[in-house]
C-alpha positions as MATLAB code, in Angstrom:
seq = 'XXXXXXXXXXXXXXXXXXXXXXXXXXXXXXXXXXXXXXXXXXXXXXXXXXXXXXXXXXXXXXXXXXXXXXXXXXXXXXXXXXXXXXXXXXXXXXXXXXXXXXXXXXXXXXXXXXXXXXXXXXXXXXXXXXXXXXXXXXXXXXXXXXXXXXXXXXXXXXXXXXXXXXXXXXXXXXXXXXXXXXXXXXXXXXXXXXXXXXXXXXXXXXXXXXXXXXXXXXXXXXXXXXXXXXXXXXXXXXXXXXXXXXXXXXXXXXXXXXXXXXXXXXXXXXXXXXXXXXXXXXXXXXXXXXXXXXXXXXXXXXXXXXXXXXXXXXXXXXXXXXXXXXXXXXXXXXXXXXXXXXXXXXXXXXXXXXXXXXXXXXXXXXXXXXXXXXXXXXXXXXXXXXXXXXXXX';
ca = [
     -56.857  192.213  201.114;
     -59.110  194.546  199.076;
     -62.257  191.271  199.498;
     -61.430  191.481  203.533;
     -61.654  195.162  203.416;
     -65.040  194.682  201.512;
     -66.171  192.524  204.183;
     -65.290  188.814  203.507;
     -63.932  186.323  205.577;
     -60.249  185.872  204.533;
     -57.951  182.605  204.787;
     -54.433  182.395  203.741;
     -53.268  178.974  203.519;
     -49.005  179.110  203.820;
     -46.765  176.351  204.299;
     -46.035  175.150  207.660;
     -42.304  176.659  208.803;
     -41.844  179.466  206.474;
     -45.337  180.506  205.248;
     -45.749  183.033  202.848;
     -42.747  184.769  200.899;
     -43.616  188.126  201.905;
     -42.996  187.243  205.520;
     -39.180  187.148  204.563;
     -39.085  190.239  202.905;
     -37.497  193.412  204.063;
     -37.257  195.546  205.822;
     -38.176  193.514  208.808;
     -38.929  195.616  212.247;
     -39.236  193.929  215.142;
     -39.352  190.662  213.355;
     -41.946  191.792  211.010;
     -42.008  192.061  207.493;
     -43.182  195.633  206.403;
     -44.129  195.012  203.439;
     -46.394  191.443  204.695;
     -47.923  194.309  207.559;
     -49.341  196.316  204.643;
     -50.659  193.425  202.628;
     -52.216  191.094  205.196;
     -54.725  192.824  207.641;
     -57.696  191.167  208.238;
     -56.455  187.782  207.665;
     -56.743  184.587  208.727;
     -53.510  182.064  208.470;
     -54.097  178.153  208.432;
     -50.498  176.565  207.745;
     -51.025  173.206  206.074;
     -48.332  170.427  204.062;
     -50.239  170.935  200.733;
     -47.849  167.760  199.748;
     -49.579  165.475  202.346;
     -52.416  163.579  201.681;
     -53.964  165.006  205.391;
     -53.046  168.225  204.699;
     -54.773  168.696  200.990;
     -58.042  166.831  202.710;
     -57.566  169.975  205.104;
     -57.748  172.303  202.139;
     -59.838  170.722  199.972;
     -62.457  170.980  203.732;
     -62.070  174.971  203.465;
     -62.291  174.952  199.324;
     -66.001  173.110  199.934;
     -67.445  175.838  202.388;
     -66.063  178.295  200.291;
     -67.405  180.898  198.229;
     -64.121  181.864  196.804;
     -61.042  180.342  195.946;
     -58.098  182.136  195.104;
     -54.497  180.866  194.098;
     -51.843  181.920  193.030;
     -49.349  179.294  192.110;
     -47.757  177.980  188.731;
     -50.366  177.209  186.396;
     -50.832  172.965  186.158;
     -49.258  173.077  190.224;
     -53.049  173.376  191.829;
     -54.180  170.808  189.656;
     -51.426  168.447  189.991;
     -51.828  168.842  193.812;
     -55.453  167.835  193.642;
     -56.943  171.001  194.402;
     -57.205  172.366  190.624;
     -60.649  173.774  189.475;
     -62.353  170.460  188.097;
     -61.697  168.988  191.604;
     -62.507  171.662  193.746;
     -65.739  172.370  191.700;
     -66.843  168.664  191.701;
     -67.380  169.442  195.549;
     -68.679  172.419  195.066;
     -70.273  173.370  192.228;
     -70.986  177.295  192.984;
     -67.239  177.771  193.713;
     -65.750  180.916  192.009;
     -62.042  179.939  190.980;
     -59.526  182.658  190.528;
     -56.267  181.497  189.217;
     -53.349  184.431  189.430;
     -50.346  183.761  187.351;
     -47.268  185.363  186.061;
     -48.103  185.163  182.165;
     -51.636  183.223  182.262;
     -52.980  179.802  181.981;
     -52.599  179.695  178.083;
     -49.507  180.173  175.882;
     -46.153  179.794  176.050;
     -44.986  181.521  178.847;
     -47.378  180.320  181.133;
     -44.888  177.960  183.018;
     -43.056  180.945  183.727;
     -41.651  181.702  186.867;
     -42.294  186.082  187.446;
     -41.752  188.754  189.622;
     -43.025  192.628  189.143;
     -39.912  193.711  187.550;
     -40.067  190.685  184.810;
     -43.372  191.703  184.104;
     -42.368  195.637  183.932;
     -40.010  194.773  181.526;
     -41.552  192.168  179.659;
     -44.665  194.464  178.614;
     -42.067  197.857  178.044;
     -43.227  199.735  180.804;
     -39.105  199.986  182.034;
     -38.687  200.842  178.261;
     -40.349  204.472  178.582;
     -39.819  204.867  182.288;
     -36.727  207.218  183.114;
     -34.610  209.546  181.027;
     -33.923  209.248  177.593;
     -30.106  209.726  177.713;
     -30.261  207.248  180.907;
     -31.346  203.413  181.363;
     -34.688  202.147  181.645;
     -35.637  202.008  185.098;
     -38.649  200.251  187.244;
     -41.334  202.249  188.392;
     -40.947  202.559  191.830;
     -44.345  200.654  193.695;
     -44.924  197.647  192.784;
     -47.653  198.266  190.002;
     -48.039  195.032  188.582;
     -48.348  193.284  191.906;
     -51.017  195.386  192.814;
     -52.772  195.972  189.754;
     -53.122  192.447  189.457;
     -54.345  192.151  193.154;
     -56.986  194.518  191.722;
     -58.211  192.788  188.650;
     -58.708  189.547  190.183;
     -60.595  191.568  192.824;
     -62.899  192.554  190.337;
     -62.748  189.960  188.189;
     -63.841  187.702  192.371;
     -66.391  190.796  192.469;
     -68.135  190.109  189.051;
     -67.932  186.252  188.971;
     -70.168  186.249  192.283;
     -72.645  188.943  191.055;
     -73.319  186.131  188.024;
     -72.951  183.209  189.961;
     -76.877  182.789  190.687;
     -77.594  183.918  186.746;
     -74.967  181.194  185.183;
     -75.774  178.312  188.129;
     -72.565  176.997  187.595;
     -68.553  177.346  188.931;
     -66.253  179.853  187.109;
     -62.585  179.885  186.976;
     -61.387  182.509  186.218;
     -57.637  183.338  184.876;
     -56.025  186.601  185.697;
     -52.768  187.248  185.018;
     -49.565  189.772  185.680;
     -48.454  189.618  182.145;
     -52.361  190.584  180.820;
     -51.894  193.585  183.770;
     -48.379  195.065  182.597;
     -50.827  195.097  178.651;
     -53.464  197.142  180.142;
     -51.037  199.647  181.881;
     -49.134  200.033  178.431;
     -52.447  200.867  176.800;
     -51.933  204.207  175.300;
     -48.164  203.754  174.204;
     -49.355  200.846  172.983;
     -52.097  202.185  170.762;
     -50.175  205.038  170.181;
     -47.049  202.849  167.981;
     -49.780  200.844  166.525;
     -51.749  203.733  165.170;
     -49.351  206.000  164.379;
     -46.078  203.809  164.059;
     -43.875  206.446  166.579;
     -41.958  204.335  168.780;
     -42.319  206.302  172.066;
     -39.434  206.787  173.865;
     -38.551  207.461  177.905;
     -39.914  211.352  178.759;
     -39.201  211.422  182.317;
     -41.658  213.273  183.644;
     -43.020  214.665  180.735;
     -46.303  212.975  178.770;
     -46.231  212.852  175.340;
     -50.035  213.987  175.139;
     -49.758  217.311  176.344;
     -47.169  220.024  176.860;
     -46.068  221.506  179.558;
     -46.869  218.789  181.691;
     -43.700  218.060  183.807;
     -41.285  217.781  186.746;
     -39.497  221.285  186.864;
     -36.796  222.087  189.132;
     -37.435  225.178  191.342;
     -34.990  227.324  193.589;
     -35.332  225.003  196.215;
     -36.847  221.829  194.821;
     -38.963  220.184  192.241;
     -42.959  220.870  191.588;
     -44.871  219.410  188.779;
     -47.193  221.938  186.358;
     -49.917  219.445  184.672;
     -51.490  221.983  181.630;
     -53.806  219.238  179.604;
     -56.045  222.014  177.321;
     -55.812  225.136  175.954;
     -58.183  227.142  178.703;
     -55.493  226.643  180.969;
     -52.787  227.376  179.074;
     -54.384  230.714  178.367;
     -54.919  231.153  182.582;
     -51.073  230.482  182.864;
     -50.189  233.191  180.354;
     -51.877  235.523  182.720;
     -48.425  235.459  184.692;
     -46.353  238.328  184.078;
     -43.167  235.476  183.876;
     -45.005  234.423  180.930;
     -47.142  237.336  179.008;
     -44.692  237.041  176.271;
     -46.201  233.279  175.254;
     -49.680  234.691  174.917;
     -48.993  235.833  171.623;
     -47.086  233.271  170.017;
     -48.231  231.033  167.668;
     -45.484  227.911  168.558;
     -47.112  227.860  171.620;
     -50.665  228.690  171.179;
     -52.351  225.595  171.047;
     -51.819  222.545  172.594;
     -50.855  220.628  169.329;
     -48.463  223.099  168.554;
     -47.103  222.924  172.220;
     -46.067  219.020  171.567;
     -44.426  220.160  168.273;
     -42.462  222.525  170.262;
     -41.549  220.985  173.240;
     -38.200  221.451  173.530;
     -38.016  224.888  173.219;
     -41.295  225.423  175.308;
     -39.794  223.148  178.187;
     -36.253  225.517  178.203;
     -38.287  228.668  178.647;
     -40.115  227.199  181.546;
     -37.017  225.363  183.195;
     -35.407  229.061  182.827;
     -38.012  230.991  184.679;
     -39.257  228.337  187.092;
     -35.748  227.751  188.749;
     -35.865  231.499  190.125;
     -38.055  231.082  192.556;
     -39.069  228.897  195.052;
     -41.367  225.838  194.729;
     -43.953  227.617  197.533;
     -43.888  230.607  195.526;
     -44.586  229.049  192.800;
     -47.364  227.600  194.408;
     -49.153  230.649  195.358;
     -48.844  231.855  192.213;
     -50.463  229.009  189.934;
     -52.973  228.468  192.742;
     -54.310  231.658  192.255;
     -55.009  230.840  188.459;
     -56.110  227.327  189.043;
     -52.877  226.044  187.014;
     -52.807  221.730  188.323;
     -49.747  222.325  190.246;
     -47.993  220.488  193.662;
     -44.702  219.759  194.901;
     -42.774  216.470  194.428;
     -43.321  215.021  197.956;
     -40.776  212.458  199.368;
     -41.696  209.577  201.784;
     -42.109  211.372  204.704;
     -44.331  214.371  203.166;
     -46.904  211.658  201.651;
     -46.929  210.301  204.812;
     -48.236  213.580  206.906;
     -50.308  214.724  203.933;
     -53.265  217.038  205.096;
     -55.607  215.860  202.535;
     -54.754  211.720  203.560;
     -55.411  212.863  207.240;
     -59.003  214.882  206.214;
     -59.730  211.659  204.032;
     -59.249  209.341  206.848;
     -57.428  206.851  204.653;
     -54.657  205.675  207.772;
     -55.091  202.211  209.182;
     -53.390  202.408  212.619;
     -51.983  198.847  214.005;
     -53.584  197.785  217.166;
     -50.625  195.339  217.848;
     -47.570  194.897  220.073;
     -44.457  197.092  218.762;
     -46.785  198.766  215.979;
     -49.712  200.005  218.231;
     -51.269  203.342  216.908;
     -48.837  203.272  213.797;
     -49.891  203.587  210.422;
     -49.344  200.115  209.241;
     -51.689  200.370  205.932;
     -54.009  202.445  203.576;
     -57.884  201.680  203.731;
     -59.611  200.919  200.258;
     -59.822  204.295  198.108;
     -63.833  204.092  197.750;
     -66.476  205.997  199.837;
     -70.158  204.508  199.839;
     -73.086  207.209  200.864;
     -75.461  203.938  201.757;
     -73.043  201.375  203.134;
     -70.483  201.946  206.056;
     -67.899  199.051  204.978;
     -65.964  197.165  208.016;
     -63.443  199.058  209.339;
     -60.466  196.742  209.151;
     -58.468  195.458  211.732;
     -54.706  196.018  211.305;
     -53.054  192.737  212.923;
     -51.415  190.924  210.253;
     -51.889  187.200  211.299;
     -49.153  185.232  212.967;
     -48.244  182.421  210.612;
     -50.446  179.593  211.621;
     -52.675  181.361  214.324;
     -55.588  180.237  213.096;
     -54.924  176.864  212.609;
     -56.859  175.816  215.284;
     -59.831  178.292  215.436;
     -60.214  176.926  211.287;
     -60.116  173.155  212.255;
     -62.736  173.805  214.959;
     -64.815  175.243  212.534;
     -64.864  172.653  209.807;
     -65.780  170.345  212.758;
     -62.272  168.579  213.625;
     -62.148  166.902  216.833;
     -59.378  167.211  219.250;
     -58.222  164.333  218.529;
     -58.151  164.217  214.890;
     -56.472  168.271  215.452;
     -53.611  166.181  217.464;
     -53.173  163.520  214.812;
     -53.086  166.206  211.856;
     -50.322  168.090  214.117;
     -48.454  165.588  214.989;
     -47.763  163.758  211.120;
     -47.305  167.611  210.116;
     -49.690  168.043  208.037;
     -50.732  171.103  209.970;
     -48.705  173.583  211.825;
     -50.020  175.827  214.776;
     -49.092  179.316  215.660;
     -47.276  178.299  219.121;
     -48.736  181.298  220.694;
     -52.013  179.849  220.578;
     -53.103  178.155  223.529;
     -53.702  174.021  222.595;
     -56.565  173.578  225.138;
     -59.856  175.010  226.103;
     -62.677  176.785  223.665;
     -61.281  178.288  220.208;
     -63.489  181.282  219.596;
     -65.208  181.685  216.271;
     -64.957  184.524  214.277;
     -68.127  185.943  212.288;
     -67.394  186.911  208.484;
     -68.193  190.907  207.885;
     -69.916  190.033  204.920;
     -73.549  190.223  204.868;
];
């Protein structure tokens, strides 16, 4: 999604009849997968048998006009299909190859099967995610999914900027497991360096104190105080004149040594008012400060409407609805495509894609009719199939 938003020309390859997972995920609206809407704008779906000899001749057609190829099955499972790296690079040999896995292409878990969670606990995120009297819990989003999405992005991103240095195909191997490693870097470091196990904080951080989620007369905010210039600003507060002074508190080190009793001070004070007055108040001092913001709030933010970051569907039951969020970057000397929002129908492209790679009616009809590929039956069979020009430069 993030190399269609940049401008490339996208196509998903899905199996005939079901097609991708996501498209069976829930919550389904209208017959729609919400979270395969968010995911899949600006794409185009093929659905071929990859376990036909017809169909992988299909694929292996779009692998060799390719600049890109990205998979994301079981590591050995491309290769054993015929449509592995050495194979697709013997055709062509500036192909970039990105392989996503669950655990890698290397050691012992590779063979792995994975999902988000697996990899959340695996790597100890759950571990310090949560309470500390309570269970370990998942982080809500799906952070390893996505992170990964953006690594191999980059990792896509690089490999072509080399390509025409290094004159030769790169595979490249990017992995959830390697993702969950990266986000864990600091408690990571921190037990290795200092050999203090760190433990679930809620929403406290155990680099700086206060920094938390405190409950308010009517709801939660969170106060973010990372250095001492602040800490001096929020002493300003009448509430808190009395911490000026005092030398458990006074600077941040001491803070962290102290956090227990710091943190029941605040809790005391900050439930007696409301989180708006609150607000006000720290605003005025420039104390990082905002409510906890549910769904709904996020989703009529002022500052996501003035930063234009909605994607709006153009399509039947979802017209004008925010059915995505565009790419966080902002480029003074390049506009970049503004993305369509219709997630493809599974196989509605079949046809267009065949047409390109020069397929001939007839052979179209034999393919369809052995099953080797499937076609979206909303598409009309006869007359001209449109092309559709890559936004890439």
């Amino acid at each position: 999604m993030i190399l269609a938003d940049l401008g490339a020309d996208l196509v998903k390859v899905e199996r005939p009849g079901s097609g991708d997972d996501a498209r069976q995920m829930m919550p389904q609206v209208e017959g729609w997968s919400t979270p395969f809407i968010a995911l899949n704008r600006n794409k185009r779906s093929i659905a071929i048998d990859l376990k036909m000899t017809a169909g992988l001749e299909v694929a292996m057609e779009i692998a060799k006009s390719s600049d890109v190829v990205i998979e994301n099955m079981r590591p050995g499972k491309m290769k054993a299909l015929g449509l592995g790296f050495d194979a697709v690079s013997a055709v062509n040999p500036g192909i970039v190859y990105c392989s996503v896995s669950g655990f890698g292409q290397t050691g012992p878990l590779s063979r792995r099967p994975t999902y988000d969670a697996i990899i959340q606990a695996r790597t100890g995120i759950m571990s310090i995610t949560g309470e500390q009297e309570r269970p370990p819990v998942r982080v809500g989003p799906s952070i390893i999914d996505l992170a990964t999405g953006m690594w191999a992005a980059t990792a896509v991103l690089s490999a072509l900027w080399r390509r025409d240095k290094l004159g030769k195909p790169q595979h490249l191997d990017v992995s959830m497991f390697d993702t969950g490693m990266t986000w864990m870097m600091l408690p990571l470091v921190q037990l290795s360096l200092s050999g203090v196990m760190p433990q679930r904080m809620g929403g406290q951080t155990p680099i700086s104190v206060p920094a938390d989620n405190y409950p308010t007369a009517d709801g939660y905010m969170v106060v973010a105080i990372l250095n001492d210039g602040i800490w001096h600003r929020f002493c300003q507060l009448a509430q808190f004149a009395e911490l000026r002074g005092n030398d458990q508190f006074a600077t941040n080190q001491a803070r962290v040594l102290n956090r227990e009793a710091l943190t029941d001070i605040l809790r005391r004070e900050f439930a007696k008012k409301t989180t708006a007055d609150w607000l006000v108040e720290l605003r005025k001092i420039e104390v990082p400060c905002e409510p906890v913001n549910d769904v709904a709030a996020a989703l009529n933010d002022e500052q996501a409407a003035e930063r234009d970051i909605w994607l709006k569907s153009s399509f039947g039951p979802f017209k004008d609805r925010i059915s995505g969020v565009g790419l966080p970057i902002r480029n003074s000397g390049y506009e970049s495509p503004r993305p369509s929002q219709d997630p493809p129908r599974l196989g509605q492209h079949t046809l267009q894609l065949l047409h390109e790679l020069g397929y001939s009616d007839q052979r179209i009809d034999d393919l369809r009719a052995t099953g080797a590929v499937s076609v979206d039956p909303n598409v009309p069979i006869t007359g001209t199939v449109p092309s559709i020009t890559a936004g890439a430069d």
